[in-house]
N, C-alpha and C positions, 0 to 999 in steps of 0.2 A: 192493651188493645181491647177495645170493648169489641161485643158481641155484634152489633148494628154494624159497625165499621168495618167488622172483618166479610161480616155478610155483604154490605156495598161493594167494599172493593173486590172481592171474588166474583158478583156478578158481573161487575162492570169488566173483569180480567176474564172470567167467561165469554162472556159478549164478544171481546177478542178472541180469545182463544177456546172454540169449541170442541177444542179433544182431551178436556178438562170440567169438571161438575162438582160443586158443592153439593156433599149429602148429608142429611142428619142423622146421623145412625141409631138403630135399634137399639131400645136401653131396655133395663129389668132394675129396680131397684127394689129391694129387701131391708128392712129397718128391723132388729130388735134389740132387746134390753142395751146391749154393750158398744153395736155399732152399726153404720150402714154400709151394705155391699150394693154396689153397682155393678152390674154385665151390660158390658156393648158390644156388641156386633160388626167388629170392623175385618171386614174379606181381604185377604192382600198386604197388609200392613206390617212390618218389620217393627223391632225396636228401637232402632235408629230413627224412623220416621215419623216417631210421637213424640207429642206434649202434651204429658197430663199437668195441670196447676191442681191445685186444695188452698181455698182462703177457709176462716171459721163458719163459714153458710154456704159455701157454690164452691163446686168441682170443674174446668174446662178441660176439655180434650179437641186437641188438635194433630190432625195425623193426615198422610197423604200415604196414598197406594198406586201401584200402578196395573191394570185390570183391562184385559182385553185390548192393549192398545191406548185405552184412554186413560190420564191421568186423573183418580177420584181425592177430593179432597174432605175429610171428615171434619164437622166442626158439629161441637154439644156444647151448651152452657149449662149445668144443674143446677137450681138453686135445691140447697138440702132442706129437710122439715123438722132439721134441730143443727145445732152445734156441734161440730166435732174439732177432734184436735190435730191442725195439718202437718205438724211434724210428724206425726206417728202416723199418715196415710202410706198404705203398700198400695200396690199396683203389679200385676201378672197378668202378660199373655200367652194365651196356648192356642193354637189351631184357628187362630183367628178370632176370637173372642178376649177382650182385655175385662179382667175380673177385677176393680177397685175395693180397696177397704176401708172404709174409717170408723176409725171409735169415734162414738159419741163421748162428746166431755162431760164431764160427770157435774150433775144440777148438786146442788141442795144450801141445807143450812150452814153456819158454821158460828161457832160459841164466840159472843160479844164478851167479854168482860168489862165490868164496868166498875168504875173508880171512884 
């Protein structure tokens, strides 16, 4: 599901049903040497009611909350500012804040032999 589509049809499912809202939520992201951490800001939100995705450049999170009555619905697409590697991405929520990890995949050289 691309990012465009998912936004379309939620407004268009808003537009029906207005005791529901697409929001983009509050990020933080942090990059050094070994990996990149992400904090988002989702109020309301269970474990059961997320999807985090990790390809090798972009992270999506998709989650729903339920907040005063009205159904909120979280949607982020990251694109990351290096390469990490998605099988080794964690993911932890506390208090309402989901804290993401990824290592970045490791660059460099490696010895050619030649024949």
């Amino acid at each position: 599901m691309t990012e465009r589509w998912y936004i379309r049809y939620h407004r268009t499912y808003w537009e029906v049903h207005p005791e529901e809202e697409v929001v983009e939520p509050l990020m933080e992201i942090r990059v050094s040497d070994k990996e990149i951490k992400i904090c988002f800001d989702v109020p309301g939100v269970d474990k059961s009611s997320l999807d985090v995705q990790a390809s090798d450049n972009s992270i999506v999170l998709r989650a729903i909350a339920r907040i005063g009555g009205r159904t909120v619905i979280y949607f982020k697409h990251v694109n990351l500012p290096m390469e990490i590697d998605p099988e080794r991405v964690r993911a932890r929520l506390t208090s309402g804040v989901l804290e993401i990890v990824a290592p970045i995949r490791p660059r460099g050289f490696r010895k050619v032999s030649v024949e």
